[in-house]
C-alpha positions in Angstrom: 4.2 -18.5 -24.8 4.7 -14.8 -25.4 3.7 -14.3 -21.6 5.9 -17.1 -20.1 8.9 -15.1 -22.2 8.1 -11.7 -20.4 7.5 -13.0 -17.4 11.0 -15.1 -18.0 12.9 -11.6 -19.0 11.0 -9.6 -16.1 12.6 -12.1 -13.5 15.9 -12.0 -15.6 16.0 -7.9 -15.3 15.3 -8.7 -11.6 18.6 -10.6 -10.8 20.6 -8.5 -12.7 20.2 -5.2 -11.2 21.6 -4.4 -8.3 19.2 -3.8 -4.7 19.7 -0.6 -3.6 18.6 1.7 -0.7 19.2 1.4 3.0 16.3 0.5 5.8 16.4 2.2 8.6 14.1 3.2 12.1 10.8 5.3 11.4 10.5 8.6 12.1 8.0 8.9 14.9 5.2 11.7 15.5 3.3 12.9 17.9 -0.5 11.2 18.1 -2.2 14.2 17.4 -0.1 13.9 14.0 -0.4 11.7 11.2 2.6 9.9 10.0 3.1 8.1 6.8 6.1 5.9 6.0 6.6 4.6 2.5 8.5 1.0 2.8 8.5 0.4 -0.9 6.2 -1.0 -3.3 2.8 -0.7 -1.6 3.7 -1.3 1.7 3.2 1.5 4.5 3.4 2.1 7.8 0.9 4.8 9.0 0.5 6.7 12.7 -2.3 7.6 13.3 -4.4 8.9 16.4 -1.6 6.7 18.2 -2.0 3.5 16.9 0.4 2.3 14.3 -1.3 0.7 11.0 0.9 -1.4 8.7 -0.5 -1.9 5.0 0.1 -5.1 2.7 3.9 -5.2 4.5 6.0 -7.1 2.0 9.8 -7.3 3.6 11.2 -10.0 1.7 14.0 -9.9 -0.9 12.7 -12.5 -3.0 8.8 -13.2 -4.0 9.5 -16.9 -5.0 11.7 -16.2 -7.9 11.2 -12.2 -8.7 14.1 -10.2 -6.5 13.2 -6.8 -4.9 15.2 -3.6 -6.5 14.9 -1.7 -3.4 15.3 -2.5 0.2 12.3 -1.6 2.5 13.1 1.5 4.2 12.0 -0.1 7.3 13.4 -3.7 8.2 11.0 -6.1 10.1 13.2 -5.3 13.4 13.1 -1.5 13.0 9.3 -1.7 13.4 7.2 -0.1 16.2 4.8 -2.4 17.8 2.0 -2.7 15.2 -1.3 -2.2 16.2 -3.2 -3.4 13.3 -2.4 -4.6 9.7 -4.8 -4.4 6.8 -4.2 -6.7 3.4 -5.6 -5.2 0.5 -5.3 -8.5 -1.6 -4.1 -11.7 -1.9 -1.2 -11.2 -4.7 2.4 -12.3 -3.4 3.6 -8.6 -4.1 0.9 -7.6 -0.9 0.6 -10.7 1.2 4.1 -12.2 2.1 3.6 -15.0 4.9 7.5 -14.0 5.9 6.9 -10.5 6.4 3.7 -11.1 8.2 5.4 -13.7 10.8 8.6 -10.9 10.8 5.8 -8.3 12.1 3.7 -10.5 14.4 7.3 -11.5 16.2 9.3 -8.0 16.5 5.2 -6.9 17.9 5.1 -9.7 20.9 8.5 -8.8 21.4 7.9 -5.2 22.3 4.7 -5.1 23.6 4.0 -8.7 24.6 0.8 -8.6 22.5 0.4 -9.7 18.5 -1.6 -7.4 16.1 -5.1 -7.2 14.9 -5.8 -8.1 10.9 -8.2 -6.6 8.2 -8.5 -8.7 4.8 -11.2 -8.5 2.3 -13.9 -11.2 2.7 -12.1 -15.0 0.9 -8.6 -13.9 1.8 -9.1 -14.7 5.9 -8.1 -18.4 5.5 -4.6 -17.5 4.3 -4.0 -15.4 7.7 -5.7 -17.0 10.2 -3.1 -19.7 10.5 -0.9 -16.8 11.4 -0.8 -15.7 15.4 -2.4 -12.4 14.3 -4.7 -11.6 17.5 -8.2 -11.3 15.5 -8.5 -11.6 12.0 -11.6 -9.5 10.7 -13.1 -9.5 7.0 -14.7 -6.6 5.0 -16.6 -6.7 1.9 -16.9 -2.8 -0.3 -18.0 -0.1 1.9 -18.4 -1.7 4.9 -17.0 0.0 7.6 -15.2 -1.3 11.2 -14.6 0.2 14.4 -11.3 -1.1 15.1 -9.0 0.6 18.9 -10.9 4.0 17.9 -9.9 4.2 14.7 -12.2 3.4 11.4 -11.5 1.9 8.6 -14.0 1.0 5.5 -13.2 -0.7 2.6 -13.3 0.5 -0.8 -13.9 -0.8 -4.0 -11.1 -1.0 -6.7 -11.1 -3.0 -10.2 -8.2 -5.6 -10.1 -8.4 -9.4 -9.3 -7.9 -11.2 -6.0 -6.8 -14.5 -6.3 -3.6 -15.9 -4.1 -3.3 -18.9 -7.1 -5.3 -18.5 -10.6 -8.1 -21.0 -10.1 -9.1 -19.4 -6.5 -10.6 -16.5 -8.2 -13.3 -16.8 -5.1 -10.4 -14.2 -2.8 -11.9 -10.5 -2.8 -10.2 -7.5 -2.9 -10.0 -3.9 -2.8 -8.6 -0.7 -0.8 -9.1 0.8 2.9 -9.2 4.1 4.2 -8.5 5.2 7.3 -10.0 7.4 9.9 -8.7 8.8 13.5 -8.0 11.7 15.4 -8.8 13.8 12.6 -7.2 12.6 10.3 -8.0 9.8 7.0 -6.2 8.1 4.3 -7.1 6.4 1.5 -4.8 3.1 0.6 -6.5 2.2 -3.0 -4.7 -1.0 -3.3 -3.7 -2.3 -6.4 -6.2 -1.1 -9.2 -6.9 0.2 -12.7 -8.3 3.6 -13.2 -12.3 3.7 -12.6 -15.0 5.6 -12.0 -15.1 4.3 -8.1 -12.4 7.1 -7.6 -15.5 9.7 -7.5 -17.6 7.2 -5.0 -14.6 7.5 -2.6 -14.3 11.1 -2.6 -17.9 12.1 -2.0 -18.7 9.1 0.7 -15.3 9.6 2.5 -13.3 12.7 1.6 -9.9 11.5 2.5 -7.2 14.0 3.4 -4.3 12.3 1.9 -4.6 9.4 -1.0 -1.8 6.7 -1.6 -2.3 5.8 -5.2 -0.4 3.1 -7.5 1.5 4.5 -10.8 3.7 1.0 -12.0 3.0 -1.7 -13.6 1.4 -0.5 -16.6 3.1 -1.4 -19.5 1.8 -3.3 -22.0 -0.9 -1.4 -22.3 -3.1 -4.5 -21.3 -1.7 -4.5 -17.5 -3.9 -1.4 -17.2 -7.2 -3.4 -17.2 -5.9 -3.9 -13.4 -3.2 -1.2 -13.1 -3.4 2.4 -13.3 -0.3 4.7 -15.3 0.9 7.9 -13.9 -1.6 10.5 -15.5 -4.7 7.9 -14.6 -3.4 7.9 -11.0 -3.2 11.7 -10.9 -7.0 12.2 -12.6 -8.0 9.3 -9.2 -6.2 11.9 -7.0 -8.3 15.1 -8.4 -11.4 12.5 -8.6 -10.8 11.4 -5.0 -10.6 15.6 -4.1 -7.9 14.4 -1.4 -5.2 17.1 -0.3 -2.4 15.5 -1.0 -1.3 12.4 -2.9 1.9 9.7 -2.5 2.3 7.3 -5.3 2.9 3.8 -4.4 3.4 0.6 -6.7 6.7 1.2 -8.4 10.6 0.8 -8.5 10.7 -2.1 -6.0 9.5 -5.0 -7.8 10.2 -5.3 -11.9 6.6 -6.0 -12.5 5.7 -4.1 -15.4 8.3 -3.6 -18.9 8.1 0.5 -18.7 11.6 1.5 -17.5 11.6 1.7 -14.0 12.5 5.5 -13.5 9.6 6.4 -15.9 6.4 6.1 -13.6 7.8 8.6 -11.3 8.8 11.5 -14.1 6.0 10.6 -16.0 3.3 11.1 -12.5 5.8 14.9 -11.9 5.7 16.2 -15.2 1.8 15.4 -15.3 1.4 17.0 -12.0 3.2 20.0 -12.9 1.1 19.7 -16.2 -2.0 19.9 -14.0 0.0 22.9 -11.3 -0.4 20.5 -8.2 3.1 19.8 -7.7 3.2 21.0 -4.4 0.1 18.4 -3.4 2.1 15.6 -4.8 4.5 14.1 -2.4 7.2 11.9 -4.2 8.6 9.4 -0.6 11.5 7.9 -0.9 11.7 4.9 0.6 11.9 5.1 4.7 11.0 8.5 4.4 7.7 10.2 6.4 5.1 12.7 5.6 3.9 14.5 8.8 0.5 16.0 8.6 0.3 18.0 11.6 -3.2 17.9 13.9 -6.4 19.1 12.7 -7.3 22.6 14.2 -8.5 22.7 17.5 -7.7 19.3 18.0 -4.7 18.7 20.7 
């Protein structure tokens, strides 16, 4: 019963405050550059050598009865044509049927074509009956060649089922390689020691890492805080970290302004502020070519 009440008050709190934030087009780099685009909540678009990568898009303003906070800085019709889309896990908050069709439409539109799909392995049955153009499956550490570009999936300790008897779903994160160029989407996940595992295998340049959700203190057998998030970045030795799972959904019961001072004032803490990049929604980090690469 105490759950029920939380979750009752969480989707309360969700009604009540206002949505803020406007979405707007995506800033567009060159394809010797990489591009990353935080939408809100975990959901990213990502340019790389060319191709454009959505991850776990999530549009809508309602997930059944829990209302979004924040728009997504980029609105299913702003999209570029998307080359591929990867799904970390099952959960509503990262698979959203809507936003999925929304993406596969505005794609054919533009380009004539529909995108590719990564999931983990037990999570291709909810897609396929989507007009994605192949749906492909990954277990931990397995690794695809995918347009040029490759992507492996990493592990991550959370929980993967769509409903709560088909705990069969997997899960976990991706990161991303082209052109020079990698990034490390962890997916939803509590702090372990699989951080260090990604580091030395795959050394990603820049790491998008989750920081909400974490309150009570039990939500971080799945979800990491602020400070955890920041010791994944220093265990994953990437150059630059963006946080991710916060202020759009009223998940957790910390205040929702609290994961992001709590993740600066432990980076300052740390002095790595300037390797810490705070997006706001719709907004781009441009990482320019690798040397000697044009």
């Amino acid at each position: 019963m105490a759950k029920m009440g939380q979750l009752l008050q969480v989707v309360r709190e969700s009604h009540e405050m206002p949505m803020t934030g406007i979405s707007r087009p995506p800033e567009r780099v060159a394809a010797d550059e990489l591009g990353i685009t935080f939408i809100g909540h975990s959901s990213f678009l990502i340019q790389i050598d060319g191709k454009n990568i959505l991850v776990d898009p999530v549009l809508s303003k309602r997930l059944i009865v829990l209302r979004r906070l924040r728009r997504p800085g980029i609105a299913a019709e702003q999209m570029p044509p998307i080359d591929v889309v990867l799904v970390t896990h099952a959960h509503m908050d990262h698979l959203d049927f809507a936003s999925l069709r929304q993406v596969i439409r505005t794609t054919r539109r533009l380009s004539g074509r529909t995108p590719e799909v990564i999931v983990p392995r037990g999570v291709e049955d909810l897609v396929s009956r989507l007009d994605f153009a192949r749906v492909h499956e990954l277990e931990w550490w397995e690794r695809l060649n995918l347009q040029g570009l490759e992507v492996t999936m990493t592990p991550c300790q959370h929980w993967g089922a769509r409903l709560f008897n088909d705990t069969h779903r997997g899960y976990g994160g991706y990161v991303i390689e082209g052109g020079g160029h990698s990034v490390y989407h962890s997916g939803d996940t509590a702090y372990f020691d699989g951080f260090v595992e990604v580091g030395r295998r795959l050394n990603p340049q820049v790491a998008l890492l989750p920081i909400g959700a974490y309150f009570p203190d039990t939500y971080r057998a799945v979800h990491t805080n602020p400070e955890e998030a920041v010791q994944a970045f220093l265990d994953v030795r990437a150059e630059w970290m963006i946080p991710m799972h916060y202020g759009t959904f009223r998940l957790g019961r910390e205040p929702m302004h609290e994961p992001v001072e709590r993740l600066i004032a432990e980076a300052d803490r740390l002095g790595i502020s300037e390797q810490v990049n705070v997006l706001g929604e719709g907004e781009t980090m441009r990482v320019a070519a690798p040397v000697g690469i044009s």
